[in-house]
VOBA-1610 file (N, C-alpha, C; in pm, whole numbers, padded with zeros to 5 digits, always signed):
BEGIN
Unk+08097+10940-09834Unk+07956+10902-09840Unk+07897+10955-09970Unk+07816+10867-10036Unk+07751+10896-10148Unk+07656+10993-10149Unk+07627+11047-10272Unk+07503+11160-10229Unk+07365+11041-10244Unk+07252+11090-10179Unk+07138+11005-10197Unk+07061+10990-10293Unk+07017+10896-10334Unk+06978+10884-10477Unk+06837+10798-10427Unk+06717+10814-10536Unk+06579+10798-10533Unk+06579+10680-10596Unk+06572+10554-10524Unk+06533+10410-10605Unk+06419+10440-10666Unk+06392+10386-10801Unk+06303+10375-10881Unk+06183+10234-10840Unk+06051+10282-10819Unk+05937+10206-10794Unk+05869+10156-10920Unk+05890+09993-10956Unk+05856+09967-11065Unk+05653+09917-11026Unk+05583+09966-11116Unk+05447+09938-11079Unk+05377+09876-11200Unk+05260+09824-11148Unk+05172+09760-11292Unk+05040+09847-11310Unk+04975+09779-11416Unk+04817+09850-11445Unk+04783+09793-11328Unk+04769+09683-11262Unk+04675+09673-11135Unk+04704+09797-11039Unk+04810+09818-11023Unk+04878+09942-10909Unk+04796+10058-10956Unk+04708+10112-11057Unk+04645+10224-11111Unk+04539+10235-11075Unk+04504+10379-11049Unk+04525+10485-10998Unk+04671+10461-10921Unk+04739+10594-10973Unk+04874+10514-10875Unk+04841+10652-10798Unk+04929+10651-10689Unk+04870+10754-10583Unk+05043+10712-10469Unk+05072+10829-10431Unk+05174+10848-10334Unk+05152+10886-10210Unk+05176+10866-10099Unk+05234+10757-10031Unk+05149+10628-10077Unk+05268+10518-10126Unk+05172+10435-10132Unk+05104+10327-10036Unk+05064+10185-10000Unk+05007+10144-09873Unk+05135+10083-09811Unk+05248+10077-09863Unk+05370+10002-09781Unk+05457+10103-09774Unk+05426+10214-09789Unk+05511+10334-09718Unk+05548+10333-09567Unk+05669+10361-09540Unk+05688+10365-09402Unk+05631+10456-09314Unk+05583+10451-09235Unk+05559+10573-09143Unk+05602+10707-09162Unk+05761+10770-09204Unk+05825+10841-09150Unk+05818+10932-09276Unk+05743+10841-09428Unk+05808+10914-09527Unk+05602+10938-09527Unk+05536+10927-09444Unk+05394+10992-09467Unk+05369+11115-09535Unk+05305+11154-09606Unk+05256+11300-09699Unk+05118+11327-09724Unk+05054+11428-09781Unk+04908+11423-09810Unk+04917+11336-09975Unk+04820+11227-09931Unk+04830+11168-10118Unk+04755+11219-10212Unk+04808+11163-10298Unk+04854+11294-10428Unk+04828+11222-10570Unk+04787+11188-10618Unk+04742+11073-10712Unk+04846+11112-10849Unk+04901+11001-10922Unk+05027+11005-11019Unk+05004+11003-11168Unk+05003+11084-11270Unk+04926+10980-11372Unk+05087+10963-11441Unk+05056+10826-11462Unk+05195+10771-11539Unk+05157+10721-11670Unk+05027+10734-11685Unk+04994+10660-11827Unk+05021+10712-11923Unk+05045+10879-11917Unk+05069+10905-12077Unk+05225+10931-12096Unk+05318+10883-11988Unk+05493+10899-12022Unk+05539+10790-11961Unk+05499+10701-11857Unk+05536+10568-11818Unk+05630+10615-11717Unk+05630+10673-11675Unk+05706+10717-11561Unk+05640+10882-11528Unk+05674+10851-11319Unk+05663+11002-11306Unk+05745+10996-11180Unk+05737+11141-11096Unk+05800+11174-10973Unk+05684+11231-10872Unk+05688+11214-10726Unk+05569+11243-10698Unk+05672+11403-10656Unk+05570+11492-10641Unk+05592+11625-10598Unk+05690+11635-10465Unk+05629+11555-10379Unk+05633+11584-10248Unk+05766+11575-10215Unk+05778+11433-10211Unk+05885+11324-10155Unk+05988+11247-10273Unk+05974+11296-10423Unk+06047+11240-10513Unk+06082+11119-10535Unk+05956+11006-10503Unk+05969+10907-10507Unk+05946+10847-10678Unk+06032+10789-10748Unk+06015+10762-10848Unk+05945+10650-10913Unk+05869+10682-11013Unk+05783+10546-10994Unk+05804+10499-11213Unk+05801+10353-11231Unk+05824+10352-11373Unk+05691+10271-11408Unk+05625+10231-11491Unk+05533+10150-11543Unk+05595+10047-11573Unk+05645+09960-11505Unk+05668+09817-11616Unk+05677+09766-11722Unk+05772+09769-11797Unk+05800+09718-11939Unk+05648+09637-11982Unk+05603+09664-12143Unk+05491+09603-12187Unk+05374+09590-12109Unk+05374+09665-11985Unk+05217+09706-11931Unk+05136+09766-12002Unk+05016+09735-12012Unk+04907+09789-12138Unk+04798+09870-11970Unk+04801+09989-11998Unk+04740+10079-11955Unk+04531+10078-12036Unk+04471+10065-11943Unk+04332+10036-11982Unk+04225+10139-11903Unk+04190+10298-11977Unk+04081+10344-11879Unk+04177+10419-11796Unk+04269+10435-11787Unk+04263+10532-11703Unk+04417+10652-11761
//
């Protein structure tokens, strides 16, 4: 058996404020949310639950 590995969550500027758990989180992986800023490296990890999240190739970040 493989060790477990963190699929990467690709998101857009609409998805911003990005914030973890997000609204299609399952039940089981619930946490206190935690808001992400990905705008100034295009990627982050949330603290909690190490869910990985990337900005989308050529997303233009606006305001936030």
């Amino acid at each position: 058996m493989s060790s477990s590995t963190t699929e990467t969550i690709i998101v857009t500027a609409e998805d911003l404020p990005l914030h973890c758990p997000g609204p299609n989180a399952p039940q089981w992986s619930m946490h206190p949310r935690v808001f992400l800023d990905i705008a100034s490296t295009g990627e982050v990890s949330c603290p909690y639950c190490s869910a990985h999240y990337k900005l989308k190739e050529g997303e233009k970040v606006h305001g936030h």
